[in-house]
VONUVO-670115 format. One record per residue: residue in one letter; y, z, x of N, C-alpha, C in turn. Coordinates in pm, whole numbers, padded with zeros to 5 digits, always signed. Layout:
<dodrens>
AYZXYZXYZX
...
</dodrens>
This chain:
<dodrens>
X-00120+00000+00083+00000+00000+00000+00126+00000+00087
X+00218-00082+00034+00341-00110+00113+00442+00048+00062
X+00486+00115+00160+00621+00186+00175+00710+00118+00124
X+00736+00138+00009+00872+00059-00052+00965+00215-00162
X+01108+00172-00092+01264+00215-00146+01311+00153-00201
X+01358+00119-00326+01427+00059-00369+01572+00143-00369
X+01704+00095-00398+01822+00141-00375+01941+00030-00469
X+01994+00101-00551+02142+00040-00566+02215-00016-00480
X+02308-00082-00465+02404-00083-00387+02541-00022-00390
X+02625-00056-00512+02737+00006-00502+02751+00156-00579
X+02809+00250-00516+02781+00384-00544+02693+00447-00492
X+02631+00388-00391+02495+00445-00339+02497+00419-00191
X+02537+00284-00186+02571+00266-00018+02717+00225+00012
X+02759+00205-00064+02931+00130-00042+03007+00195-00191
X+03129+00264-00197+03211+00316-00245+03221+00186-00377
X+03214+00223-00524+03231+00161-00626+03375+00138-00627
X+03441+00047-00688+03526-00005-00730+03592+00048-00885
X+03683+00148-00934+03689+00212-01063+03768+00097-01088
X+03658+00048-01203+03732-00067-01307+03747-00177-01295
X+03640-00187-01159+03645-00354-01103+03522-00408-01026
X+03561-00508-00927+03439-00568-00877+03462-00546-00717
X+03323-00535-00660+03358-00567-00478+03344-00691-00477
X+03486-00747-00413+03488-00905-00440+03481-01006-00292
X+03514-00890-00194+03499-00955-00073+03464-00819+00034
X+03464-00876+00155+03418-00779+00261+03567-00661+00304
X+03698-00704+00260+03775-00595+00293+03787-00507+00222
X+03721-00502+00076+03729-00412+00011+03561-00343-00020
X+03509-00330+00056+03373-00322+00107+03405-00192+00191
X+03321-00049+00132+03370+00060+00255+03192+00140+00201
X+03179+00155+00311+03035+00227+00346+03049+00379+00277
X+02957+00393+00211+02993+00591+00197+02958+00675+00312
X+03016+00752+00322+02944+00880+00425+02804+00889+00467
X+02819+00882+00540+02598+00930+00588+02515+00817+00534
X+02582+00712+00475+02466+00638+00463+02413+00550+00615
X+02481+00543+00673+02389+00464+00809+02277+00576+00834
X+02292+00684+00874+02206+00782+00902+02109+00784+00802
X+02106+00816+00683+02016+00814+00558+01910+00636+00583
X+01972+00520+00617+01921+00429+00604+01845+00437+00720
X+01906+00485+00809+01775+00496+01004+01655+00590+00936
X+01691+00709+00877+01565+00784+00886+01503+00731+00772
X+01561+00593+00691+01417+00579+00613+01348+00504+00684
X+01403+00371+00814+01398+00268+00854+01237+00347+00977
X+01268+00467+00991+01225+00564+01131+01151+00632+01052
X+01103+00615+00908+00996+00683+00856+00896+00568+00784
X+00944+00487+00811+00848+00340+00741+00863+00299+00634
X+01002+00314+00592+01012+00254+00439+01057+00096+00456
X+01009+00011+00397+01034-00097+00344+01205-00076+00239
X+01332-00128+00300+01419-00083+00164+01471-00185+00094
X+01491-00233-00029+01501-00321-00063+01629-00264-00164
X+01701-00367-00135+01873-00349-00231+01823-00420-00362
X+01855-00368-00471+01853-00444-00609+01948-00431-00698
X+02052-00517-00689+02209-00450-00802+02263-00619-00859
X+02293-00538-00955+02340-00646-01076+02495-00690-01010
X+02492-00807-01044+02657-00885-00967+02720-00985-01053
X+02725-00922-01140+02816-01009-01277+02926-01085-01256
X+02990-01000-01139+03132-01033-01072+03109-01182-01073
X+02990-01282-01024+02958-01355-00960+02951-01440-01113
X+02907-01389-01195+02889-01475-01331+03036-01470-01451
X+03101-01352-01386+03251-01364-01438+03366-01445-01382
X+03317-01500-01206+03330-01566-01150+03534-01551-01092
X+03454-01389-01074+03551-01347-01000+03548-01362-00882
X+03442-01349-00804+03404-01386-00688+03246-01487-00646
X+03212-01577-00562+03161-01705-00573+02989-01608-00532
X+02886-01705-00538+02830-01644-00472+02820-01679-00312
X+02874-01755-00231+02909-01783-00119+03013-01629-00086
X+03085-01576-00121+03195-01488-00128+03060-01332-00102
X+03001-01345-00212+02867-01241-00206+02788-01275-00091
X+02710-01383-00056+02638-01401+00066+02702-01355+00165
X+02825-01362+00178+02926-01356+00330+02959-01185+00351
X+02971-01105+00231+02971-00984+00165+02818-00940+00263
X+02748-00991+00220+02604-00958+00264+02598-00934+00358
X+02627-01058+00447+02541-01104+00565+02628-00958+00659
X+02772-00947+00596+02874-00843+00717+02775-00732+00708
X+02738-00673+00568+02703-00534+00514+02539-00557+00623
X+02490-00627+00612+02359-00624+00706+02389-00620+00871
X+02468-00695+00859+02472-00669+01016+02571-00556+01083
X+02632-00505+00996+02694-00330+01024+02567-00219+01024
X+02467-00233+00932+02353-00164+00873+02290-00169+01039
X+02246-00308+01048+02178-00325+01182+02194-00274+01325
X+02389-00281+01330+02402-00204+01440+02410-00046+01469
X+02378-00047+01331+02390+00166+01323+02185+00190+01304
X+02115+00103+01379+01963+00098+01375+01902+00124+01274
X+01930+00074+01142+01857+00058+01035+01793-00091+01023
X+01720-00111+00915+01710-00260+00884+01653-00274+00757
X+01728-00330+00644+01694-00389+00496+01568-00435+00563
X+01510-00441+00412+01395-00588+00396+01425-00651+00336
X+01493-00645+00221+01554-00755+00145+01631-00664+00017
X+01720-00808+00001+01828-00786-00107+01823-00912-00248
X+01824-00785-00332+01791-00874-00515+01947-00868-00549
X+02011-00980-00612+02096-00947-00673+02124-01038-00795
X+02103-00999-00964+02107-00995-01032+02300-01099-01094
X+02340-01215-01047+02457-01255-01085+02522-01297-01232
X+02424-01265-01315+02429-01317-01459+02498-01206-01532
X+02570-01230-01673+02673-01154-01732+02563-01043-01848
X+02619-00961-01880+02518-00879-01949+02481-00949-02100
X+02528-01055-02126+02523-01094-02314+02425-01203-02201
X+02402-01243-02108+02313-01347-02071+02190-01330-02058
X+02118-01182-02141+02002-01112-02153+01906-01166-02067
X+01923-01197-01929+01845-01283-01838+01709-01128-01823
X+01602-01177-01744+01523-01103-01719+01517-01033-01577
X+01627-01055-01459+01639-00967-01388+01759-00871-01390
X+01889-00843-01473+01958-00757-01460+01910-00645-01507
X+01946-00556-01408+01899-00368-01456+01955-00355-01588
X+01889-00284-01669+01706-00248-01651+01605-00313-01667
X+01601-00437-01700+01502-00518-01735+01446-00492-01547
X+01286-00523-01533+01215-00510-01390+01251-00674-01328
X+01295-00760-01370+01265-00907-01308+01317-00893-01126
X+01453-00772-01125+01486-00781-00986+01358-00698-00874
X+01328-00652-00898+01262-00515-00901+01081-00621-00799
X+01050-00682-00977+00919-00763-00937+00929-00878-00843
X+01067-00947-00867+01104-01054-00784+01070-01011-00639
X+01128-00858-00581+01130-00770-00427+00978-00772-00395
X+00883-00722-00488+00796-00693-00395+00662-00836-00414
X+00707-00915-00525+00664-00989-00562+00528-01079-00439
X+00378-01063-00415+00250-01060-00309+00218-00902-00236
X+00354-00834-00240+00330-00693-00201+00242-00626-00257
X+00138-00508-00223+00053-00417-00250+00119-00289-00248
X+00180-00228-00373+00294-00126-00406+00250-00059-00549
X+00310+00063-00507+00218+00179-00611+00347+00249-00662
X+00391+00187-00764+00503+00215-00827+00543+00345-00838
X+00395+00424-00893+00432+00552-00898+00423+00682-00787
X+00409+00618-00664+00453+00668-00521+00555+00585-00472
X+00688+00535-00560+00771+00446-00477+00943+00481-00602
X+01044+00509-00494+01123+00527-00510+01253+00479-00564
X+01341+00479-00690+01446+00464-00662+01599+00509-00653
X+01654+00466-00607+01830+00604-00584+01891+00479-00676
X+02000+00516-00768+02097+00502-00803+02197+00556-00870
X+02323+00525-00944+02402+00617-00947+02446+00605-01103
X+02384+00521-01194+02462+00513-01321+02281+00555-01395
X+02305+00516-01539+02195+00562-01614+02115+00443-01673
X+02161+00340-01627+02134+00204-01637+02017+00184-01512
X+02049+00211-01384+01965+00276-01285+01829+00324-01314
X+01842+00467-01381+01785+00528-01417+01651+00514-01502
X+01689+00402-01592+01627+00326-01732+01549+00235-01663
X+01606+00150-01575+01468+00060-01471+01363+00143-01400
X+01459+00232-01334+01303+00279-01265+01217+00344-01310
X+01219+00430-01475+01178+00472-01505+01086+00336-01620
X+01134+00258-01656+01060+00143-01674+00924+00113-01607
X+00983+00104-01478+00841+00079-01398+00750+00168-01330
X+00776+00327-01376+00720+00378-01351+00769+00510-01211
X+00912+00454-01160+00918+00463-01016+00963+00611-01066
X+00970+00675-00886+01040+00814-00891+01179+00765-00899
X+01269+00817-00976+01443+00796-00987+01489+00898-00904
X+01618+00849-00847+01690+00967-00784+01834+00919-00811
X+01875+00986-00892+02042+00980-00934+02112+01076-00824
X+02236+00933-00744+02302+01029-00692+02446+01035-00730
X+02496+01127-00686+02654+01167-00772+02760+01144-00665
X+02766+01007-00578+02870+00950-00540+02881+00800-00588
X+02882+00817-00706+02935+00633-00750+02966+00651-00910
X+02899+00638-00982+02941+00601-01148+02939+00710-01209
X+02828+00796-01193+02804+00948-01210+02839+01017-01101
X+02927+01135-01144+02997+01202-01037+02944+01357-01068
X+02934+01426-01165+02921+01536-01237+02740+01549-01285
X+02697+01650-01227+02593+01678-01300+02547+01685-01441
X+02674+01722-01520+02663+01738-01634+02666+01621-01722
X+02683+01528-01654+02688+01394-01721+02504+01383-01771
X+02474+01393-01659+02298+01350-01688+02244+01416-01824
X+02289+01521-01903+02271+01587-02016+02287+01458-02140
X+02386+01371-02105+02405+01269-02206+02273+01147-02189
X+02262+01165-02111+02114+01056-02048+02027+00989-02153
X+01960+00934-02221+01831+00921-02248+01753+00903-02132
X+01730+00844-02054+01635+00907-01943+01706+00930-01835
X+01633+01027-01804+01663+01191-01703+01547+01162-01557
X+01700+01156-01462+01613+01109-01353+01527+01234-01318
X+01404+01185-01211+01331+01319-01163+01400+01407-01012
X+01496+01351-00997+01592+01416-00881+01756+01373-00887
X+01844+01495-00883+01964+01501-00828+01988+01514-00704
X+02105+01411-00649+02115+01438-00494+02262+01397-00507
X+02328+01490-00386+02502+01435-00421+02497+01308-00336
X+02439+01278-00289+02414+01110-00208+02323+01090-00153
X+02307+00967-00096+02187+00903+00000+02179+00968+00104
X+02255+01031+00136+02194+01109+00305+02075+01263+00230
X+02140+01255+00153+02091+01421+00051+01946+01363+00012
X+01922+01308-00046+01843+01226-00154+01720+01153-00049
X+01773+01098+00038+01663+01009+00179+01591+01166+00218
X+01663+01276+00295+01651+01398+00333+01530+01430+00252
X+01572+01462+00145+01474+01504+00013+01326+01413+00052
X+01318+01263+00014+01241+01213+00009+01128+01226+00148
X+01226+01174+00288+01133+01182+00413+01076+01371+00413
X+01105+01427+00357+01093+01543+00357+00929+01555+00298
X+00934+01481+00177+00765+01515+00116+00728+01399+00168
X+00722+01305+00247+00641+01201+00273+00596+01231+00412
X+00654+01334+00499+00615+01379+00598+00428+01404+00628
</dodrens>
């Protein structure tokens, strides 16, 4: 069975945007501790795979050439702080475009590991809204809501219909947690 992380992107590894889109690389800012959080999953054998919805791209606020270029910076910053993705899903269709990979539907999710040998219910995911939450618990995965991006307040999760199985105030907290029982 493949070591597989799945992970959000914005709010989880790069600072959300209140009320808008990340539309290019200058408005692109890393959160705290996530390089560190991404080495010790990279230094514990996780496979991590990014999966986030990019509407921006179907509202056509920004191109997806604009997103690739977005990418390619965010990977190769990742790379020089000794981490390394395995791959990145991203979901560019508008939410009335009921496509089958935007969260929560699994299409991004199956697309990632899609020939992989993966045991959903020993496999992880972090994100930060409740939309998040609703996929991974879809497929079975462990959820880990963290409270630097859309959800900020613990007490939010009370409004939930599904209730992740871990709080963490971020990815350095939350990775910690995880390499912790996989030890």
């Amino acid at each position: 069975m493949e070591k597989i992380i799945f992970l959000d992107r914005d709010g989880v590894i790069n600072r959300g945007k209140i009320g808008g889109y990340i539309t290019c690389w200058e408005e692109f800012d890393f959160l705290p501790g996530v390089f560190s959080a991404l080495r010790k999953l990279t230094e514990a054998g996780f496979k991590i795979i990014i999966v986030s919805n990019q509407q921006g791209v179907g509202k056509r606020l920004y191109s997806t050439q604009s997103l690739a270029d977005l990418t390619e910076r965010m990977l190769e910053r990742i790379k020089r702080n000794q981490a390394k993705i395995w791959s990145i899903h991203y979901c560019p269709h508008l939410a009335e475009d009921n496509c089958y990979c935007r969260k929560p539907k699994p299409g991004l999710f199956k697309q990632a590991v899609a020939g992989m040998m993966v045991d959903f219910q020993q496999t992880y995911f972090i994100g930060d809204t409740e939309k998040d939450i609703k996929a991974g618990k879809q497929l079975g995965l462990k959820t880990i809501l963290v409270l630097s991006g859309n959800t900020i307040k613990k007490e939010e999760v009370g409004n939930f219909v599904d209730r992740p199985d871990f709080i963490a105030q971020d990815l350095e907290a939350a990775v910690d947690n995880i390499v912790l029982k996989t030890e």
